[in-house]
C-alpha positions in Angstrom: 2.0 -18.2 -9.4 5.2 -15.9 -9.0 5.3 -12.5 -10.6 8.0 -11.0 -11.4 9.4 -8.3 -13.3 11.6 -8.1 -16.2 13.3 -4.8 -14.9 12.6 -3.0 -11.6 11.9 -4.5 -7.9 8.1 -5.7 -6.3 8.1 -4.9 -3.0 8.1 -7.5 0.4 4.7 -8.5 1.3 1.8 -6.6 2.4 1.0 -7.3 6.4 -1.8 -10.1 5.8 -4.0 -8.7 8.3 -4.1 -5.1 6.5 -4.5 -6.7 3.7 -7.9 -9.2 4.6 -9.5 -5.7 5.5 -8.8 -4.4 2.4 -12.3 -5.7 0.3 -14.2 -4.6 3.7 -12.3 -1.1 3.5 -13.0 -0.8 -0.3 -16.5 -2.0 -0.4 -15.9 -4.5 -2.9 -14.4 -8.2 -2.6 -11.4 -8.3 -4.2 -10.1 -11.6 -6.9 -8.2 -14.0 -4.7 -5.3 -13.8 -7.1 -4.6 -10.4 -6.1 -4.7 -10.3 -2.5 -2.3 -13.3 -2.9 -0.4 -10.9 -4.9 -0.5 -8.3 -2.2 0.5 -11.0 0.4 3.8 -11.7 -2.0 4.6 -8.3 -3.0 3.0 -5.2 -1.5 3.4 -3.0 -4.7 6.4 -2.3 -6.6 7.0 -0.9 -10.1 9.3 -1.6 -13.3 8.8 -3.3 -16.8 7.4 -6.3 -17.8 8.5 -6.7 -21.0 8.6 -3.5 -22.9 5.7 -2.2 -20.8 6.1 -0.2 -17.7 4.0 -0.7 -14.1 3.0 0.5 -11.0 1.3 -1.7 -8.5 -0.4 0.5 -5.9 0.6 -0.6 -2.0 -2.1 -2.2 -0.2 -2.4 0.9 2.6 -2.2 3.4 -1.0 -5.4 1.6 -2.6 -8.5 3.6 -0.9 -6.5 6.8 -1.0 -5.5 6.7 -4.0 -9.0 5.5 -5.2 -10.6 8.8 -3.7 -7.3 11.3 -4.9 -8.2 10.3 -8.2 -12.4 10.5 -8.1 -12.6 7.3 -9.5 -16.2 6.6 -8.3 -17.4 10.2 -9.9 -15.7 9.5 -12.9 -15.9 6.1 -13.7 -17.8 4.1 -10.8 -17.4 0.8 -10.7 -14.0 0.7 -11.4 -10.9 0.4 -8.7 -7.3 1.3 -9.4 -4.4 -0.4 -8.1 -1.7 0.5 -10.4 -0.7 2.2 -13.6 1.6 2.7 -16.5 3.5 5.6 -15.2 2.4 7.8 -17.6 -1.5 8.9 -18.2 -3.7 5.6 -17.9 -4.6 3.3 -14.5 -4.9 -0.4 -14.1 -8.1 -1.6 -12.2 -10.6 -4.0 -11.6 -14.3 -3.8 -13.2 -15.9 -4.2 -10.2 -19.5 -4.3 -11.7 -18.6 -7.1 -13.4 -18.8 -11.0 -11.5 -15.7 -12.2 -13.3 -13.6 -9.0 -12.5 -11.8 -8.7 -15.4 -8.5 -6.1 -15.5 -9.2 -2.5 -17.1 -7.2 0.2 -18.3 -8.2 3.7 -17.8 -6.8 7.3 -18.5 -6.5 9.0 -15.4 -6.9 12.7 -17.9 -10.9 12.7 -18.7 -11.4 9.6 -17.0 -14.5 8.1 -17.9 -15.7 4.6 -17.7 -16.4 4.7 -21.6 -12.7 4.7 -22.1 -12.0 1.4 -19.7 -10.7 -1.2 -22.0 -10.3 -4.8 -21.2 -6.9 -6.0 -20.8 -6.9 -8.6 -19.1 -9.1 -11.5 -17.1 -6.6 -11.4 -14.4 -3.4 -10.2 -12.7 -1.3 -13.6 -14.4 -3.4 -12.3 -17.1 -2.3 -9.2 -17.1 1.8 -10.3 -16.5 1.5 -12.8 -19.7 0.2 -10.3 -22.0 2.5 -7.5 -20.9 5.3 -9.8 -22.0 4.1 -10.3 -24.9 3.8 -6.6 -26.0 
């Protein structure tokens, strides 16, 4: 699938070595459609639709993941991007099917994860539609 943005730039792809390390680095396998995405666009940030993003670079992920305590405040969840403003995107890692979460970074908890999407085409389509 291509992604793109309504406003704003995604950036060239990610190296594709750096990023098939990236579920060993993380600890967790990450959804094919992702690293794809990663492979296509190595972060980036603008609106889709009304609705502003960040999308994380591949070599940003772990760091960013550990800057922001995510595993002391809300294991099982890892970031990759965010609104540009208070809340994160991530996956639901304890969860088989992975779906997409959104998080406040202020008094992050896992409580306050809500569903978005099921995945990152997922997560473009209803962004439009906002």
């Amino acid at each position: 699938m291509g992604y793109s943005l309504t406003e704003g730039e995604l950036d060239a792809p990610a190296e594709a070595s750096l990023v098939d390390g990236l579920s060993a680095r993380l600890g967790v396998a990450l959804p094919k459609d992702y690293t794809d995405f990663l492979k296509e666009h190595n972060g980036g940030e603008g609106f889709i639709g009304d609705s502003y993003i960040v999308f994380f670079k591949a070599e940003e992920l772990v760091q960013f993941n550990i800057e922001y305590e995510v595993e002391k405040y809300a294991p099982g969840i890892l970031l990759f991007g965010s609104n540009g403003a208070g809340e994160g995107y991530g996956f639901d890692t304890d969860d088989a099917a992975m779906p997409i979460v959104q998080i406040p970074f202020i008094g992050m908890d896992r409580r306050y994860a809500d569903i978005v999407a099921r995945d990152l085409a997922d997560l473009f389509s209803r962004l439009e539609e906002d």
